[in-house]
N, C-alpha and C positions, 0 to 999 in steps of 0.2 A: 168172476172172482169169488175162492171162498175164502174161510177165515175162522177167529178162534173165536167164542163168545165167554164171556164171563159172568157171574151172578152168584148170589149167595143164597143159602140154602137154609132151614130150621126146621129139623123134622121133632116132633114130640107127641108127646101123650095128652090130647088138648082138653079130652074130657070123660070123666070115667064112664061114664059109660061111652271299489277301481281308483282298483284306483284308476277311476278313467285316467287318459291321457291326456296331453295338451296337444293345440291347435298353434299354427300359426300365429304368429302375433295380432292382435289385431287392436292398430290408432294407438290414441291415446289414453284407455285406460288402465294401462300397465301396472300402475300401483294400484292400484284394485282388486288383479287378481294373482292368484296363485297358478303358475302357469307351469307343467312337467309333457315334453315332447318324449313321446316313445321312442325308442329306434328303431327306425325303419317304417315309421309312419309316413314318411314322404310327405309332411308339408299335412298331413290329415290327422285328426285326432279330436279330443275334445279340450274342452274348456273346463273348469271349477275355479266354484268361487269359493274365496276365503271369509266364508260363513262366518258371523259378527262382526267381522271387521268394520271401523267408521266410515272406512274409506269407501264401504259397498253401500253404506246408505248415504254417502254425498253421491256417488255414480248414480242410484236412484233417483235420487233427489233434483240432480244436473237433467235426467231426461224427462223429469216432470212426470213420471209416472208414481203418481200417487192415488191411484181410481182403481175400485174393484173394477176389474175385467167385464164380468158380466152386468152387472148393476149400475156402474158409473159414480158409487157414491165413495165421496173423499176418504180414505183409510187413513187413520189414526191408530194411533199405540190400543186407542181401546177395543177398535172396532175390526182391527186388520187381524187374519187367520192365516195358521201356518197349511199348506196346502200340499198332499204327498204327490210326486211325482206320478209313483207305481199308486194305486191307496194299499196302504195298510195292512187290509182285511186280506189281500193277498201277498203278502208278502215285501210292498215294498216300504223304503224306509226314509229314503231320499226328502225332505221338503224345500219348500223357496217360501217366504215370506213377503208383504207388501203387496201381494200379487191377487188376494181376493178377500171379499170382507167374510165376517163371521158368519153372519146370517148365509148369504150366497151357499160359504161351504156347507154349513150344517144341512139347508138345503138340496144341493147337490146330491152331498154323500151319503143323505138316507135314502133319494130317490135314484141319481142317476149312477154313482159308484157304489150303493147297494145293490143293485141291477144287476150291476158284473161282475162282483164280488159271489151276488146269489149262481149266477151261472157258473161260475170256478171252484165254485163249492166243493164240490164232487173229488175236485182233483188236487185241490189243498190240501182235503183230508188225506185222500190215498196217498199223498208225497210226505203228507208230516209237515206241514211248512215253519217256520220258524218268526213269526209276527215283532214287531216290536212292541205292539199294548194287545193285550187279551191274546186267547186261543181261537181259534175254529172253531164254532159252534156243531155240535154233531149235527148228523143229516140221515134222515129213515133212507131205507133202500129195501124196494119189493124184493122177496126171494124167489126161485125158480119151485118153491114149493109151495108157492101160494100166501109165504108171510110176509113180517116185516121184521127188519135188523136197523138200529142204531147205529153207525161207524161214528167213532172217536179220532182225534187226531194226532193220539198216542199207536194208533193201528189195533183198539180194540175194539169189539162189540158184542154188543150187549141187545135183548131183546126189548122190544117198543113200551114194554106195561110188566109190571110183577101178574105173578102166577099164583095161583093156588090148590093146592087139592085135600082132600077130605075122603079119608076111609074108614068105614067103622068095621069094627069086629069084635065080634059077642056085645060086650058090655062099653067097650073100648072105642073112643075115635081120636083117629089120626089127621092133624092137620102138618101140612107142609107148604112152606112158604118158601116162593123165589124172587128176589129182590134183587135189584140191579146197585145198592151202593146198602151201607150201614143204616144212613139216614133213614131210607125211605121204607127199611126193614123193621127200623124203631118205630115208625108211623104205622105201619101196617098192625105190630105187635099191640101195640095199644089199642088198637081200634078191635083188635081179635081178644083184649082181657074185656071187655067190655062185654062181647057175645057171649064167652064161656069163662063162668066162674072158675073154674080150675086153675086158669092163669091168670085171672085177677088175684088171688093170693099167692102168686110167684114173684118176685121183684125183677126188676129188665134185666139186672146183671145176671141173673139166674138162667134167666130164657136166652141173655147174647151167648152164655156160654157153651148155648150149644151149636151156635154158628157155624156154619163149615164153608169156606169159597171153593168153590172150584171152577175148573175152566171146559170147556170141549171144544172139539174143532169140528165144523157143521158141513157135513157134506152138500148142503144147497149151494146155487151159485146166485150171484148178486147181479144186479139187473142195474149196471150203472149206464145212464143215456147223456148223455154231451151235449148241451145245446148254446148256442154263443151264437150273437145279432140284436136287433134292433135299437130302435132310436136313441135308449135309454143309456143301455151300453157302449153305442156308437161314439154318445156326447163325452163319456166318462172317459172314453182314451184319446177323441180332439181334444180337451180340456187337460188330461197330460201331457200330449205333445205342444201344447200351448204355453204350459208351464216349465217344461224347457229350453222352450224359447227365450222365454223372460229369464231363467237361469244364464243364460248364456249372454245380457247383456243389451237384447234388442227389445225395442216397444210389441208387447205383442198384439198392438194395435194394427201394426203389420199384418197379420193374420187377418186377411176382411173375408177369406174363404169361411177358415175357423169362426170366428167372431159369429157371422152369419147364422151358422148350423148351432154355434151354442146360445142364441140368442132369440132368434127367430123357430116360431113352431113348425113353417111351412118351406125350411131352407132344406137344398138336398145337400144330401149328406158328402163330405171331402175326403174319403176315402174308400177303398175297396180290397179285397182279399187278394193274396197274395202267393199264388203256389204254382209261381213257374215252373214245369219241368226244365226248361232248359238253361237255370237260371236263379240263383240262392244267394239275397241281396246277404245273409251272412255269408262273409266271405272265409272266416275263422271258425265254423260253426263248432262249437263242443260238444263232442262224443260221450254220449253215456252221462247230461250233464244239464236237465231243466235247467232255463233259465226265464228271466224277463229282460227286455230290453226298451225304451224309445230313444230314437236318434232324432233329430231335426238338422239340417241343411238350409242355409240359405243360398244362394245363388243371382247374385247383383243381372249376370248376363242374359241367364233367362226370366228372371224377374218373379221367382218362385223359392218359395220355402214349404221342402217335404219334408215329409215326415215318412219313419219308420216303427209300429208295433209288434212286437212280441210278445208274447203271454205263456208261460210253461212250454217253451220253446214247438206249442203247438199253432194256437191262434196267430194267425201272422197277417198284417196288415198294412198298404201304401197309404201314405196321405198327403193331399194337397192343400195347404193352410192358408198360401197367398199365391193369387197368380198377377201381383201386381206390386211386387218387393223393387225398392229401389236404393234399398241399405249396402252395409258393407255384408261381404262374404263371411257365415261363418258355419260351424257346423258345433252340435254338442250330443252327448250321451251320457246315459246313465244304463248301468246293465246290474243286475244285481244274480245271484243263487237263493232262489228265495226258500229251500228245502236247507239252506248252512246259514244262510243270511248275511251272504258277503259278496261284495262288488267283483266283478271280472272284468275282465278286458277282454274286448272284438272288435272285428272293424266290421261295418256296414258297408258297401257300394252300393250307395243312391243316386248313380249317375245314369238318370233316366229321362229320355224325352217325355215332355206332356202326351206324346201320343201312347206310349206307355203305361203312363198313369191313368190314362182314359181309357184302355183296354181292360184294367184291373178295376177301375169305375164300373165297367160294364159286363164283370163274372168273367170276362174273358183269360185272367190269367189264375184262374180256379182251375186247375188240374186233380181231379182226383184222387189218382194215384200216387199225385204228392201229399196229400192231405192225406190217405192212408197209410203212407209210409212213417210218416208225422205221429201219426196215433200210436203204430205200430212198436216205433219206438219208445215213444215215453210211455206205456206201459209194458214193453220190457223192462225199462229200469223201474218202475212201479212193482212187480211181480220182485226181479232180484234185490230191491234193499228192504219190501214187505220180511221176505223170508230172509234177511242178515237181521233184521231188527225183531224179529219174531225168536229165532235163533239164538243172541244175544239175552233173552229178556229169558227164556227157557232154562239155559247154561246160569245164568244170575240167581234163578230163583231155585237152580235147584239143586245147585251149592248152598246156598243161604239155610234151604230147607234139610238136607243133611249136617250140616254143623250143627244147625239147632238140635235136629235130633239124636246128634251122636250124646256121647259124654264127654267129651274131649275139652278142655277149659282154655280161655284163650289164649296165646302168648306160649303153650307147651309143642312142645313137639308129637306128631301123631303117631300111637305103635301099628305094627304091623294089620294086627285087630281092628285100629280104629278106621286107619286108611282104606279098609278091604269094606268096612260097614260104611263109610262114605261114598267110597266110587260105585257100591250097589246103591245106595239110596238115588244119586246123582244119576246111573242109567234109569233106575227106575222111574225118577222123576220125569227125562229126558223118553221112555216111550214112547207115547202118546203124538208128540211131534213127530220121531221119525216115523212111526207109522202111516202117518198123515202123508209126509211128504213122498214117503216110500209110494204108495197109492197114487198119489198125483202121479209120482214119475212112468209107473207103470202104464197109467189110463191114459198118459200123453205120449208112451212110446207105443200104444197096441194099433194095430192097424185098424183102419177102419171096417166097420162091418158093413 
């Protein structure tokens, strides 16, 4: 992948010399919840609950589940933590309450949904994700030329450390300074009046004035590697389909599978990868359209409640949480667009034998060339809205930057003169990309040599 870099510049004279759905009814807790059946759900769907309501804390209250999950200790108003579905850090937005204590979370979510957060990094940033607290922290990425780039989660980048150079001639030395924001170019400037007199008697306003930003687009390609597993990450997606569970109404005591793996250091793990060829437990899957999803299933007859993970509609995961459920029937979801930051609707088919699940335990339903196809896609649509959102930001700035430099005052109509010195400054501004992309296109239709 390549891209465009930005950084600022001071050259001078430095020294003279979902809406999920609803489910089936289920019992008696009717006034509890808020319950909407899709059409054509056939009896399937999910559940939500009517978040604040009193009624969802006597429902709580009636099944005695007042114990963080992992730890066991009584939750109270002071000590109980809101706990994300998806976490956060990637995009999801969903919580349940009652369900874990403070410490436990805080816990957790530095070590074991930092994990997975750290692993999805990569692909937050290139999608742009749309978070509900903070941004995506950027992330270095080796170049194909031997350096290192910055990615932002605006889709820019910028180089790892400011630059410098220094030329002299005759009497004269030239310094040039390249900084990646205002800031850090105010910091550098001071620290450079300090070495040469010349610009210690210049005031900063004098030296910003001669700032210039600009941008280039860096023919190196970016060395992005994908890595997702272990124990860490494993626990941080049991522990959201666990917290679905308990969204949806059941003890997730239930869970002695789950329970086990998030509790125990020596438990194996309740779930395994999922990339059947002959066989896409999405059944609705969306085209052209990352997503995240978990589902949870229980099932009274076989006496199990599975689970379903999705992650940037790549990572894709089975889970088995209980192999010894004797509850009522139910099922729930949450699926969100973590690139808009809005719920959709799918349906899942988790209507799989244990012997199934145990095949997917065992890499056996790891297909390759369904994981390559998986890739394949979501960075197509990576590649096509990099370049609508790069496109976008090109056209914005450079209209912005012809107005400013026309004479044209605002609120009048433009004459022939003005318009004709606008739409040159706008192509002119606007080269630089199509050339760029002009190249790509070229070097991606030549045959190979």
């Amino acid at each position: 992948m390549r891209g465009r870099f930005e950084f600022m510049s001071l050259l001078f004279d430095a020294y003279p010399t979902c809406k999920p759905s609803g489910i089936n009814w289920l019992g008696d807790v009717s006034t509890y919840w808020k319950v909407r059946r899709r059409a054509g759900a056939g009896g399937g769907g999910v559940v939500k609950c009517a978040s604040g309501s009193s009624g969802w804390k006597e429902f709580r209250s009636s099944m005695g589940i007042q114990q963080c999950i992992l730890c066991g200790r009584t939750l109270t108003s002071a000590n109980s933590d809101r706990e994300h579905t998806i976490p956060n850090a990637i995009g999801g937005r969903k919580t349940v309450t009652e369900f874990i204590c403070r410490s436990c979370n805080n816990k957790t979510g530095t070590n074991r949904d930092a994990e997975l957060a750290g692993q999805l990094q990569s692909l937050s940033l290139l999608l742009g994700i749309k978070r509900q607290q903070g941004d995506v922290k950027p992330k270095r990425f080796p170049t194909s030329s031997g350096g290192e780039v910055e990615l932002h989660v605006d889709g820019k980048m910028t180089t790892v450390k400011p630059s410098h150079e220094i030329t002299t001639e005759g009497n004269t030395t030239q310094l040039k300074i390249r900084a990646r924001s205002t800031k850090e170019l105010r910091k550098l400037l001071r620290g450079w009046q300090r070495k040469y007199p010349a610009l210690k008697n210049r005031s900063m306003a004098d030296l910003m004035s001669a700032v210039q930003t600009r941008s280039y687009y860096s023919p190196d390609l970016i060395d992005i590697t994908l890595e997702f597993g272990g124990e860490k990450s494993g626990r941080s997606l049991v522990k959201s389909a666990m917290s679905l569970v308990f969204d949806a109404g059941i003890d997730p005591r239930e869970c002695n599978l789950a329970l086990d793996y998030l509790t125990q250091d020596n438990a194996q793990p309740c779930f395994g990868y999922s990339y059947d060829k002959d066989r896409d437990l999405v059944v609705n899957r969306p085209v052209g359209r990352p997503f995240h999803c978990v589902y949870v299933k229980g099932d009274s007859n076989s006496g199990t409640i599975l689970g379903y993970v999705e992650l940037y509609s790549l990572q894709r995961m089975v889970l088995c949480l209980s192999d010894s459920y004797s509850g009522r029937d139910f099922q729930n979801l949450y699926a969100i667009d973590p690139v808009k930051g809005e719920e959709i609707l799918i349906d899942i088919d988790l209507s799989l034998p244990m012997s199934e699940i145990r095949s997917a335990f065992d890499y056996e339903k790891y297909d390759i060339d369904v994981r390559l196809s998986a890739v394949d896609s979501l960075f197509g649509y990576v590649v096509e809205e990099n370049f609508k959102r790069e496109r976008e930001r090109v056209v914005k700035d450079a209209v912005a930057s012809a107005i400013e430099d026309s004479d044209a005052e605002p609120g009048e109509d433009l004459s022939d003169d003005q318009a004709h010195q606008i739409t040159e400054k706008i192509m002119e501004k606007s080269i630089p990309f199509i050339q760029y992309n002009a190249e790509r296109f070229l070097n991606a239709s030549s045959p190979p040599t």
